[in-house]
N, C-alpha and C positions, 0 to 999 in steps of 0.2 A: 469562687475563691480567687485573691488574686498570686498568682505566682511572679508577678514584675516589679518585685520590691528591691530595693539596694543589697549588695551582698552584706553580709554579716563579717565585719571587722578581721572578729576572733578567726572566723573561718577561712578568710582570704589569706590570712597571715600562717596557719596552717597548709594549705595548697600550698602558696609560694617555698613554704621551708621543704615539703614535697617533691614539690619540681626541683627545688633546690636539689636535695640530695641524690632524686633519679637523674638530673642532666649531672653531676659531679661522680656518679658511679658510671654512666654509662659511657666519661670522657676518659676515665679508668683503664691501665692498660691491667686486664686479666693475668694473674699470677698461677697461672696452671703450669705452666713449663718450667717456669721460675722456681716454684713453690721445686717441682721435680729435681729439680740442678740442685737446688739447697740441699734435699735430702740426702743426698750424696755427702752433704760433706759435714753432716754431723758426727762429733765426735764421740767417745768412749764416754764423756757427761752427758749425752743427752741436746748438746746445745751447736747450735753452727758458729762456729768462732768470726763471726764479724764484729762490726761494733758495739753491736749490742747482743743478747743472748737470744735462740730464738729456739723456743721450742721445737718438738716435731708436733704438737698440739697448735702452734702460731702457724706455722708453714699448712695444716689442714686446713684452720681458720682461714688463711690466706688464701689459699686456692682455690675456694669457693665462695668468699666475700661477697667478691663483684655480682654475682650471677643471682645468689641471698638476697641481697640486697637493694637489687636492681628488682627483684617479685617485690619482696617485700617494701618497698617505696609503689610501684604501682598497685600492690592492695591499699596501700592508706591511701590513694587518690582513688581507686575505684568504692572504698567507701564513704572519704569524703562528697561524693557525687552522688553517693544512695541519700547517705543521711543531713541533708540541707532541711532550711526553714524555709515553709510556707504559711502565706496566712490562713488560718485556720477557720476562717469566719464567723460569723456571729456577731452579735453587737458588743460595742465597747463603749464605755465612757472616754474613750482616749483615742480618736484616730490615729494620732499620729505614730503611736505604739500598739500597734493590734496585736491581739494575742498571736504567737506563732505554733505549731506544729513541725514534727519533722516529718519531710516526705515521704521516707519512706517506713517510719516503726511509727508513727502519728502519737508519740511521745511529744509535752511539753518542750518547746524548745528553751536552752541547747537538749537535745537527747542523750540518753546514758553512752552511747556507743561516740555520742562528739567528743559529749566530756572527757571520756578515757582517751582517747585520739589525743585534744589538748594534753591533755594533764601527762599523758606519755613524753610530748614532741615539747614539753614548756614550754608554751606559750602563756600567755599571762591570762588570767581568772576572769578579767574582765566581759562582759557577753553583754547582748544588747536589752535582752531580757534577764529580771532579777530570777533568780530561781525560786523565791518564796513568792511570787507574784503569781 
């Protein structure tokens, strides 16, 4: 089987918004102490009187964002790296389009677990393989 095929479009453009967002959380200054100093200065409504309103549910949010965030971007690049396409082998009428597989659920490629990845992160539907093919 050969696995030295060009990357997959869809797929590449998925990693990059990836990277994208684990290099831009991890350039992030962490709102732990911050988050703390705010809570302090919520008032009798519930809200911190700056410019805008800010919960004590935002200031939780906030405090753990970064850290959320920064897992959860490196789970979608550690799964984008399980579930790639490989050629699947076999004969085809069409070299130049061999049927694919995924490497590692050996589902028709794209696999269920890419498509929800895409279809989470919008990226566009297009794939290199048709799905009714």
């Amino acid at each position: 089987m050969n696995t030295d095929q060009a990357e997959d479009p869809q797929r590449q453009r998925l990693r990059e918004q990836l990277e994208a967002i684990f290099i831009r959380t991890e350039k992030a200054a962490p709102w732990h102490d911050e988050a703390a100093r705010l809570r302090g200065l919520v008032n009798h409504e519930g809200y911190v009187p700056v410019r805008t309103k800010l919960a004590g549910e935002d200031l939780d949010f906030l405090a753990g964002a970064r850290d959320e965030l920064l897992r959860f971007s490196e789970l979608g690049l550690r799964l984008l790296d399980l579930h790639q396409p490989r050629d699947a082998g076999g004969i085809t009428s069409d070299a130049a389009h061999p049927i694919l597989r995924c490497r590692s659920c050996m589902w028709r490629w794209p696999c269920p677990t890419f498509r929800a990845m895409s279809e989470s992160f919008g990226t566009s539907q297009e794939s290199t393989v048709p799905e009714s093919a």
